[in-house]
PLY file of the C-alpha trace (Angstrom):
ply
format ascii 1.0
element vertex 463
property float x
property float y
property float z
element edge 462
property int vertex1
property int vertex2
end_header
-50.43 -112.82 -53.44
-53.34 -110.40 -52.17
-56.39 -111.83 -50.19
-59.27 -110.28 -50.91
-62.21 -109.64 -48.20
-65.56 -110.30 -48.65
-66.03 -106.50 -48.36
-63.89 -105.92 -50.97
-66.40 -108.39 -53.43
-69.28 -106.49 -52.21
-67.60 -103.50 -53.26
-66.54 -104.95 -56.95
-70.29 -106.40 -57.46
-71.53 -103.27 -57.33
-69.52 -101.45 -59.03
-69.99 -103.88 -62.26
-73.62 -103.53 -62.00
-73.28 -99.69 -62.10
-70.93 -100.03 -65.06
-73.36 -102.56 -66.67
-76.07 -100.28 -66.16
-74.25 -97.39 -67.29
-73.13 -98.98 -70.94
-76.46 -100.71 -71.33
-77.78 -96.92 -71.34
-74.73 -95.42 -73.22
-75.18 -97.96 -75.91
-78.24 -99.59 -76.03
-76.86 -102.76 -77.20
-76.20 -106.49 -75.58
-73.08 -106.73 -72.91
-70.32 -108.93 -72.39
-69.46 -109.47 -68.76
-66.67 -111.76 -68.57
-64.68 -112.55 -65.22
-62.84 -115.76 -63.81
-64.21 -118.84 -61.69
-62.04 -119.00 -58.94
-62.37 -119.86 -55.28
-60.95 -118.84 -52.37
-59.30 -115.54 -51.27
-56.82 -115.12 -54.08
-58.29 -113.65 -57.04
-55.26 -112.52 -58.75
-52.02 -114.11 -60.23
-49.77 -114.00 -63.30
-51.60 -117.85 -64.00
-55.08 -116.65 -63.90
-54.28 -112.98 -65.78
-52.68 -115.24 -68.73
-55.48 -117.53 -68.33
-57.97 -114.01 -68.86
-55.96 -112.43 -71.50
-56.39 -116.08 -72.73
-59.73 -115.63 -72.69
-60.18 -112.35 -74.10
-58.20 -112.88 -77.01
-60.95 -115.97 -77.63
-63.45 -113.23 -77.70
-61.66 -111.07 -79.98
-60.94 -113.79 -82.52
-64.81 -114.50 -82.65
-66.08 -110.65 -82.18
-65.27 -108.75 -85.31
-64.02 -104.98 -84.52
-66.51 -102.69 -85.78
-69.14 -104.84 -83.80
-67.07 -104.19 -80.58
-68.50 -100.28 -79.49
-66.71 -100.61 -75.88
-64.24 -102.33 -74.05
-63.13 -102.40 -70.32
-60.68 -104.02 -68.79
-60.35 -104.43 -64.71
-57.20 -105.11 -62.89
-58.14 -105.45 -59.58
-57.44 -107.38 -56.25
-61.05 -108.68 -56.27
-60.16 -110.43 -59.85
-59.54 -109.64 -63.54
-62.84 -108.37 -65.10
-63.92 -107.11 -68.76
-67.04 -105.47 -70.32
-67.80 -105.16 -73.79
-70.91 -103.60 -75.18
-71.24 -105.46 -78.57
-73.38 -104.79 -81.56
-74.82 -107.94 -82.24
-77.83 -109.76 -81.69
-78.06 -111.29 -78.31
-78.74 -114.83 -78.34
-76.10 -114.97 -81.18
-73.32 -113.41 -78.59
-74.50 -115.74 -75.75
-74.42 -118.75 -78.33
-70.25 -117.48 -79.40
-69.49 -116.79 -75.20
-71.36 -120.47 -74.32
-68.75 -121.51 -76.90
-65.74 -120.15 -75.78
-66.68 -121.48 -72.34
-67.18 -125.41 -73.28
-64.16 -125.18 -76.08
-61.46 -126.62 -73.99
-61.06 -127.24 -70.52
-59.91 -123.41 -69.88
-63.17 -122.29 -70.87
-64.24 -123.67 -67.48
-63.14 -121.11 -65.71
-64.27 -118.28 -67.63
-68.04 -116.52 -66.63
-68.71 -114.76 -69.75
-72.40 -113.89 -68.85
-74.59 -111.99 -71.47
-76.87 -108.98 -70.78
-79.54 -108.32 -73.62
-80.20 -104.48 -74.26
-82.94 -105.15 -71.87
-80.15 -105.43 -69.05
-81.91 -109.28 -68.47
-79.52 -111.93 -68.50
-79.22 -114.92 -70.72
-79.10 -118.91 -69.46
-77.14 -121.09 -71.27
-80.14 -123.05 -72.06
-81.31 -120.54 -74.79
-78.63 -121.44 -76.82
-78.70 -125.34 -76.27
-76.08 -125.42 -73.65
-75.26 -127.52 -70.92
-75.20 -127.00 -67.62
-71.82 -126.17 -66.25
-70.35 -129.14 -64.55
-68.92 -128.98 -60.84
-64.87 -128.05 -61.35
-63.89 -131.06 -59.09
-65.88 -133.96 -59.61
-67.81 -133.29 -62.63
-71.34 -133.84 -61.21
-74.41 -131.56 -62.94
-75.37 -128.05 -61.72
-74.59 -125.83 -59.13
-75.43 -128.45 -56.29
-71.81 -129.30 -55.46
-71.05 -125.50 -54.92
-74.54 -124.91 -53.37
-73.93 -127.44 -50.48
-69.91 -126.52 -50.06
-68.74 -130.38 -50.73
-65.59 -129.44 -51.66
-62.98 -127.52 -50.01
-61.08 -124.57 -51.37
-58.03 -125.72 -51.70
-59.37 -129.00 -53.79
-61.03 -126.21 -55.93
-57.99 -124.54 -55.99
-56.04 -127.37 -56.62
-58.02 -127.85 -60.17
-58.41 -124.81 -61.27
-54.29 -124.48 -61.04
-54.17 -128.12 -62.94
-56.71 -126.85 -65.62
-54.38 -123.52 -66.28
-51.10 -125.66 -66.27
-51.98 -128.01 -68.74
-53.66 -125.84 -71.03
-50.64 -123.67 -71.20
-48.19 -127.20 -71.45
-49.95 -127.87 -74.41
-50.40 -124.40 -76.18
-46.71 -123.78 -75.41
-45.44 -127.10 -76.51
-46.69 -126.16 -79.88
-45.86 -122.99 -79.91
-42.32 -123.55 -79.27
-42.23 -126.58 -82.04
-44.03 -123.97 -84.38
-40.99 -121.86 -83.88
-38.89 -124.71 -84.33
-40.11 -125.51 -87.80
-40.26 -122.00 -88.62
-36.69 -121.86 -88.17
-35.71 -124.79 -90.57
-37.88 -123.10 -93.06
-36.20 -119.97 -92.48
-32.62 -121.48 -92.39
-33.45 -123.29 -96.38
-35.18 -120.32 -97.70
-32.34 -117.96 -97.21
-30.63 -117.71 -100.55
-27.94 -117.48 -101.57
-26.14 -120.27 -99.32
-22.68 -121.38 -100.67
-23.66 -125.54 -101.29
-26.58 -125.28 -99.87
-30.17 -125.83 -100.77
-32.19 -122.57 -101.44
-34.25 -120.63 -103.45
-31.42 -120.08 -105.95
-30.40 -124.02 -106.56
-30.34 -127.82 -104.73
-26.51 -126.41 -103.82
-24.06 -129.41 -103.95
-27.09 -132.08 -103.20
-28.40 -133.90 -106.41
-31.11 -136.01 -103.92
-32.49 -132.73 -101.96
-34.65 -129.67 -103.04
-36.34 -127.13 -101.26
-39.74 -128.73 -101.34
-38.17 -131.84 -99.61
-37.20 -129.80 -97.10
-39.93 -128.06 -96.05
-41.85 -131.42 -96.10
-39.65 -132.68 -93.66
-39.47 -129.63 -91.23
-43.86 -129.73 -91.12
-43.33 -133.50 -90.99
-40.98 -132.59 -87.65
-43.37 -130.77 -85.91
-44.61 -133.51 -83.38
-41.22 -134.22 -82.79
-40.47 -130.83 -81.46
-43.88 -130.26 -79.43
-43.05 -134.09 -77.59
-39.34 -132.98 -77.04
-40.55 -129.74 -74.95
-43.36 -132.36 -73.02
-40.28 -134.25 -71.86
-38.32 -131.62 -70.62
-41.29 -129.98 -68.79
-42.72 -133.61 -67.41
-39.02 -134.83 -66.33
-37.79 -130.96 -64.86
-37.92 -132.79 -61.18
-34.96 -135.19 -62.42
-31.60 -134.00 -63.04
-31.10 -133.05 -66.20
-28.80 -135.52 -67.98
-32.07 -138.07 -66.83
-34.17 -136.36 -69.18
-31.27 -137.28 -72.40
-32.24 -140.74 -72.84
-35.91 -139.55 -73.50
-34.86 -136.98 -76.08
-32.63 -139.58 -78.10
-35.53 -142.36 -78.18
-37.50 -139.19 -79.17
-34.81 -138.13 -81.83
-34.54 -141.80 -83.38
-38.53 -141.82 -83.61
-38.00 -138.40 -85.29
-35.22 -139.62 -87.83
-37.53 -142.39 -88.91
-40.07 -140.01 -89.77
-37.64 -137.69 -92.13
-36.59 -140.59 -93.76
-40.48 -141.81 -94.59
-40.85 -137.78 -95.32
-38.26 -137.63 -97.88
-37.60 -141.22 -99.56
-34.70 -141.60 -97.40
-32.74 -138.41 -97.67
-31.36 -137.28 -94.45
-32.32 -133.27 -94.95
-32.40 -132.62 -90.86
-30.80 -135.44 -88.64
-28.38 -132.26 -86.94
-31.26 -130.31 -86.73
-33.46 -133.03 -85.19
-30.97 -133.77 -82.81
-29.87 -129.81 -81.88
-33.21 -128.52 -81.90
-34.72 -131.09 -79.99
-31.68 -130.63 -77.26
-33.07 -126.72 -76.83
-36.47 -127.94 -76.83
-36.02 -130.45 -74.15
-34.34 -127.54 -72.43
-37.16 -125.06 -72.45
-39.46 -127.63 -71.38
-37.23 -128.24 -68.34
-37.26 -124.33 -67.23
-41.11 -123.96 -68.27
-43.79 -122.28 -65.78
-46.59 -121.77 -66.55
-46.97 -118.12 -65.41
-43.81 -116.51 -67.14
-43.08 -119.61 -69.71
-40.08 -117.87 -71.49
-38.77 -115.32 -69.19
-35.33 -117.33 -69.68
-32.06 -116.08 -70.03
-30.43 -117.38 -72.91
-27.46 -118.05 -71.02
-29.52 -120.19 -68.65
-31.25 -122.10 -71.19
-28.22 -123.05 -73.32
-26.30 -123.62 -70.38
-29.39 -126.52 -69.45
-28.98 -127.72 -72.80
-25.30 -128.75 -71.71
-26.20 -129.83 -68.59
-28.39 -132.56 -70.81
-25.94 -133.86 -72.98
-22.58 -133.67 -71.45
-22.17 -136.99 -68.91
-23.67 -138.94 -72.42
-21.27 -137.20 -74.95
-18.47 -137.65 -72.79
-19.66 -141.46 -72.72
-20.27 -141.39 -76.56
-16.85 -140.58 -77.11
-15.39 -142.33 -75.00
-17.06 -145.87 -76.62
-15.56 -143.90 -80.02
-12.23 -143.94 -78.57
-12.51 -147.39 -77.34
-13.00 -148.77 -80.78
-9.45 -147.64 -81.64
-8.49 -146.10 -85.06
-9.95 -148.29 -87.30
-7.70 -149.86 -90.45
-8.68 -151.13 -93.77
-8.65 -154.52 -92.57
-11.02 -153.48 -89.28
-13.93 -155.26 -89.58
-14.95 -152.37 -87.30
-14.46 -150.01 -89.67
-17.77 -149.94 -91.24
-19.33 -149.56 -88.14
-18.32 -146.11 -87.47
-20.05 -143.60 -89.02
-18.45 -140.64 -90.75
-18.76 -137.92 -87.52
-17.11 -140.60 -85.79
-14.37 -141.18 -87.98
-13.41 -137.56 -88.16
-13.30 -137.06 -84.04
-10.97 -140.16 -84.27
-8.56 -139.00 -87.51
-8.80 -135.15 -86.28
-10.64 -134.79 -83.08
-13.38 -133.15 -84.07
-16.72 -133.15 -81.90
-18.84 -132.15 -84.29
-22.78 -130.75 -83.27
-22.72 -133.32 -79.76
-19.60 -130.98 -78.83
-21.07 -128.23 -79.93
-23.93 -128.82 -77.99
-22.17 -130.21 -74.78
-20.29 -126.50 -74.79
-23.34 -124.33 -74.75
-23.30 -124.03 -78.57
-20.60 -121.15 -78.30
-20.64 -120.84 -82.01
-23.75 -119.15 -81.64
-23.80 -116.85 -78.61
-20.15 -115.74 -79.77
-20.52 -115.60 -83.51
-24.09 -116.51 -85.26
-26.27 -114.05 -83.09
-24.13 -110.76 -82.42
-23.35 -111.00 -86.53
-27.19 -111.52 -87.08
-28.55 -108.90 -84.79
-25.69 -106.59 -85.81
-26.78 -107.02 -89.47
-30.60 -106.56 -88.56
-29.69 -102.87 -86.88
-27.56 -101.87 -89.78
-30.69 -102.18 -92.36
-30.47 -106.06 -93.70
-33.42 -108.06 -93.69
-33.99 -111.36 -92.55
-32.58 -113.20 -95.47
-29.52 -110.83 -96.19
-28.76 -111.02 -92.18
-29.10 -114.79 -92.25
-26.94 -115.12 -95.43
-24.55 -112.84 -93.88
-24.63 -115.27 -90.56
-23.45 -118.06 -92.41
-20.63 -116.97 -94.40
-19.47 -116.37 -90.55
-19.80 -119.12 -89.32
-17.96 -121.22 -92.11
-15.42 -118.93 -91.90
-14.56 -119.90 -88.09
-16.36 -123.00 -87.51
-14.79 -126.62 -88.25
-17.90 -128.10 -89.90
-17.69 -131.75 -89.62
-20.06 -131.81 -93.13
-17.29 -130.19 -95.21
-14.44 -132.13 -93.66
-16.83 -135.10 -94.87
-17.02 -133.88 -98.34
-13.77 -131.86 -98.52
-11.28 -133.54 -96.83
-8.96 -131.24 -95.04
-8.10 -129.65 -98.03
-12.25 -128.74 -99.25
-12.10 -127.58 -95.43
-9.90 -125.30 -95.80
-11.21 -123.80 -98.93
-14.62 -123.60 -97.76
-13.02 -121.44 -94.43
-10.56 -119.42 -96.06
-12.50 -118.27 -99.42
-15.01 -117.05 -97.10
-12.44 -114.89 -94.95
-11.15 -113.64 -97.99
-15.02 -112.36 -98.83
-15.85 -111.19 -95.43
-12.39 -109.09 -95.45
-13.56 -107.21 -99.29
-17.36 -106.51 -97.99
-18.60 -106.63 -94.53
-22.08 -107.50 -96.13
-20.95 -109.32 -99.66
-23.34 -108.71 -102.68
-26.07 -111.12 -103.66
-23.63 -111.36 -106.81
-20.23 -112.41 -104.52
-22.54 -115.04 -102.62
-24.25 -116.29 -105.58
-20.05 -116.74 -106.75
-19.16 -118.66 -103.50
-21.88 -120.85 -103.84
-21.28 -121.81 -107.77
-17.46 -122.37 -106.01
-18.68 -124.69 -103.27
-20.87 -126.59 -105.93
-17.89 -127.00 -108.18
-15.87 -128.87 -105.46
-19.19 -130.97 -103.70
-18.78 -128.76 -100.98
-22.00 -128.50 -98.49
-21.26 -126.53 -94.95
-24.84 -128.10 -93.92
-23.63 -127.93 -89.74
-23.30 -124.35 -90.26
-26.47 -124.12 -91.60
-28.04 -125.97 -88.47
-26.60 -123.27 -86.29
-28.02 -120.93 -88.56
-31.76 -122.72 -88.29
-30.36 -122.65 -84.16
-29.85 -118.64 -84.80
-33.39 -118.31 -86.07
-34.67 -120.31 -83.24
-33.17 -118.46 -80.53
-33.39 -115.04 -81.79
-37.21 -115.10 -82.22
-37.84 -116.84 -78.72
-35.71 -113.52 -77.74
-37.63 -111.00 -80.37
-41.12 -112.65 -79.76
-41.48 -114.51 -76.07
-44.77 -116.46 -76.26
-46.17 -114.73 -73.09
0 1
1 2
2 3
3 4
4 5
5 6
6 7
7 8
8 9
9 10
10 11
11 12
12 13
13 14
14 15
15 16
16 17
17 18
18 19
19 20
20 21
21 22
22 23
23 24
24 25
25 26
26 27
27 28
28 29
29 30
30 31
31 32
32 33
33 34
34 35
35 36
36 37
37 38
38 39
39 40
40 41
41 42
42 43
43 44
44 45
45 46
46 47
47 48
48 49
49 50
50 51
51 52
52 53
53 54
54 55
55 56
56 57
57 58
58 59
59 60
60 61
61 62
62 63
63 64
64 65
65 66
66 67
67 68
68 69
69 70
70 71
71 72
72 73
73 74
74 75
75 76
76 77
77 78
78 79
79 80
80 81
81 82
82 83
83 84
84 85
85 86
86 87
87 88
88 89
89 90
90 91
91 92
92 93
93 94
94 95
95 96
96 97
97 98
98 99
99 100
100 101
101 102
102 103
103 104
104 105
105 106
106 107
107 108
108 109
109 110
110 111
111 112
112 113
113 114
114 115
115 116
116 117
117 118
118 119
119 120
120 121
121 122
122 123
123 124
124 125
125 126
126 127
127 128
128 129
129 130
130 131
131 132
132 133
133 134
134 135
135 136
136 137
137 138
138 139
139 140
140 141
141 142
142 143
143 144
144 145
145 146
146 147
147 148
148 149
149 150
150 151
151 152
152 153
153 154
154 155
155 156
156 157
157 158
158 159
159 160
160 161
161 162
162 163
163 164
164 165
165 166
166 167
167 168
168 169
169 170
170 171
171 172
172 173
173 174
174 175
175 176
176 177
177 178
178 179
179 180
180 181
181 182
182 183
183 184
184 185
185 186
186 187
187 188
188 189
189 190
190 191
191 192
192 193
193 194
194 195
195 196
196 197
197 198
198 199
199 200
200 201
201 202
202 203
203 204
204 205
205 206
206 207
207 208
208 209
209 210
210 211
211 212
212 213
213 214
214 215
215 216
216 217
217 218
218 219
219 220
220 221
221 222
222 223
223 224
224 225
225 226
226 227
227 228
228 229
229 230
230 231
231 232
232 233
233 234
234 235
235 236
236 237
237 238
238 239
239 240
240 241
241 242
242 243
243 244
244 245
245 246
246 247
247 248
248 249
249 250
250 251
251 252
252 253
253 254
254 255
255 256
256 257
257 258
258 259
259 260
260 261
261 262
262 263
263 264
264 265
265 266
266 267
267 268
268 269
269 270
270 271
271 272
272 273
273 274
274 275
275 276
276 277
277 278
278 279
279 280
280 281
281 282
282 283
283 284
284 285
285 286
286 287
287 288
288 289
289 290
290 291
291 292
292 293
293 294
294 295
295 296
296 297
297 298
298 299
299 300
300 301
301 302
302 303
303 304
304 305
305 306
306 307
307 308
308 309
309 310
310 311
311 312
312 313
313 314
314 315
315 316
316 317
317 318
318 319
319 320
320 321
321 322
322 323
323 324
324 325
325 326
326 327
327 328
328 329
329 330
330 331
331 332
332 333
333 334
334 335
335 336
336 337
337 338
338 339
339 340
340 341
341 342
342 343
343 344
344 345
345 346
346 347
347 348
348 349
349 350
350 351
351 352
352 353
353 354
354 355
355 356
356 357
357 358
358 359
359 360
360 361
361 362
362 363
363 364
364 365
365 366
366 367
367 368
368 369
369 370
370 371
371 372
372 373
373 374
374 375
375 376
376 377
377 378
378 379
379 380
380 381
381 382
382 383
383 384
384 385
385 386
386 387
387 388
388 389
389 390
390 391
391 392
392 393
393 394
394 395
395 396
396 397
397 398
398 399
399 400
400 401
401 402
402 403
403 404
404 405
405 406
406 407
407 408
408 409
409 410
410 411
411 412
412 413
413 414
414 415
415 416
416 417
417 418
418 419
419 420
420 421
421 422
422 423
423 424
424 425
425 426
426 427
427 428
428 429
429 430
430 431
431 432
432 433
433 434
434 435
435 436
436 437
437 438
438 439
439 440
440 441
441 442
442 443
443 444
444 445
445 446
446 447
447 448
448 449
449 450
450 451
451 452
452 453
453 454
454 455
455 456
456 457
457 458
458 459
459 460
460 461
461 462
């Protein structure tokens, strides 16, 4: 990072005051001169330009367009500066800036001083607003900065701490906004052999698709808390951070069930997309939040679980293969029954092995699709028939048996082999087929919600 000289602000003063001048001539209408409170010699970061940009996409939500006759933006060692001459009256535009400014703690560090037509400057004051509080210790006015009581680097110190936690919380919810987006994505794609869509309630006589899109808003929290774990426990190693996500994921599960009456409609999803949340909170900054590999960030989601699904399974195993006449048979769930009788690992497995099914099947067969013309839904639908085709899905093995299984795999081999991209009429088919024999592939369709998830952090990075 640049230091900048006191020369070099000299130089940048005057040059805004010439460019004030000039577009207070040019247009004859009230200015916005908006630049960044910070101290010291640094002036310039990738923090403080997202905490601009931040700043000047406030302005743009609150500015309509056509009001908006010029805009500037400097990029300079001396600090990130804009100008806009505005057509609007200017007490109004002082009262939406003084806004902006006292709207969160951000707003702090954002100057966004108002120039009437007149070239005078407003005070806060005309607009009812108070005086801006010292950045350190909250006292009234410019006094603290007037007499130097606090050192740069304390002012340094919370401007950085203002930036961070404004872009902890923005991102949190960002990412669990995603996360919801991509259940709601995953049940609206229709046709889904079993499943419930658009088209029917699949093999599920307790489920619809209102229930589930109840329960993925009802999520939301959930997700945004799972990515403040992983960014507030990052310093520990990352299986630490695991027992924090499961208290978080049995909170979750609670709420589902008040959500929907009792129906479990996302208890894989709670506990897979709250794994990769967790994750990204653990490899957050917040200068480049999502500049991730995906290969790094699933392999962090199996650095997570892996010492406690080795442990899981190895309490499974300790129970023994459970008889009729067990009494400790009705203590093991269904999951845990099949990884005894067959072996099967189910989405903790999945998980603990980088969720291969995805980077090797679900997202080169989505992204393929997408190039070749299919939209979202036909690319998702697509997706899926994949991924029953090669995945053992612990939900149809449930349902199935072995034999429903095998069905479920091998009918949708057979359809993949007639039609790379099977008709709306084949899937519609399949699905009256999986219905017939109570078949529901719903771990597949968590990978596919997981497919969503990670292919629009990739296609959209919340920069």
């Amino acid at each position: 990072m640049q230091e900048v000289t006191l020369e070099q602000i000299l130089l940048a003063r005057e040059a805004r005051a010439a460019l004030q001048q000039k577009l207070l001539n040019t247009y004859r209408c009230p200015l916005v001169s908006f630049t960044m409170n910070i101290a010291g010699p640094v002036k310039t970061s990738p923090l403080i330009k997202r905490a601009f940009e931040t700043g000047l996409s406030e302005l743009a939500k609150h500015l309509p367009d056509e009001k908006i006759l010029f805009c500037h933006k400097t990029m300079e060692i001396t600090g990130y500066e804009a100008m806009l001459s505005v057509d609007m009256e200017a007490v109004t535009l002082k009262k939406i800036c003084t806004d902006i400014e006292d709207a969160a703690p951000l707003g702090r560090l954002f100057d966004m001083d108002v120039l009437g037509s007149d070239g005078h400057k407003l005070d806060r004051d005309i607009v009812k607003g108070d005086p801006r509080n010292c950045l350190v210790c909250g006292a009234p006015g410019r006094s603290c900065a007037a007499r130097r009581l606090h050192a740069v680097s304390e002012l340094q110190a919370v401007t950085h701490s203002i930036m961070k936690e404004h872009f902890a919380l923005a991102d949190s919810n960002r990412i669990a906004a995603l996360a919801v987006q991509s259940l709601k994505d995953e049940v609206n794609t229709t046709p889904k052999p079993g499943l419930v869509d658009r088209r029917n309630n699949g093999s599920h006589d307790d489920m619809n698709l209102e229930l589930f899109l109840c329960s993925a808003d009802a999520l939301k929290p959930y997700f945004s808390e799972c990515v403040r774990i992983g960014m507030e426990t990052c310093h520990l190693l990352p299986h630490e951070t695991f027992p924090l996500l499961r208290t978080a994921g049995i909170n979750a599960e609670q709420i589902m069930y008040q959500t929907t009456g009792g129906v479990n409609t996302h208890k894989g999803a709670i506990y897979t997309l709250g794994i990769l949340c967790g994750a990204l909170g653990r490899l957050w900054t917040p200068d480049k939040p999502f500049s991730i590999p995906l290969e790094r960030l699933l392999e962090e989601c199996a650095h997570i679980v892996t010492p406690h699904v080795k442990a899981d399974f190895e309490a499974i195993e300790a129970l023994g293969r459970p008889s009729a006449s067990d009494n400790s048979a009705s203590e093991i769930t269904a999951g845990e029954r099949l990884y005894l009788e067959s072996g099967l690992t189910g989405i903790r497995g999945e998980v603990a092995a980088g969720l291969p099914s995805v980077t090797s099947i679900a997202l080169p067969i989505y992204w393929k699709a997408l190039k070749d013309g299919l939209n979202t839904n036909d690319a998702g639908a697509v997706t899926l028939l994949h991924l029953i085709a090669r995945v053992n899905d612990t939900n149809l093995y449930h349902r199935g048996g072995t034999e429903g299984a095998a069905f479920a795999a091998d009918t949708a081999r057979t359809l993949l082999k007639t039609a790379a991209y099977p008709s709306v009429k084949q899937l519609e088919d399949l699905d009256d087929a999986f219905i017939a024999r109570n078949l529901s592939p719903g771990g597949c369709a968590d990978l596919l919600a997981v497919t969503y998830f990670l292919h629009n952090l990739t296609e959209y990075p919340l920069q």
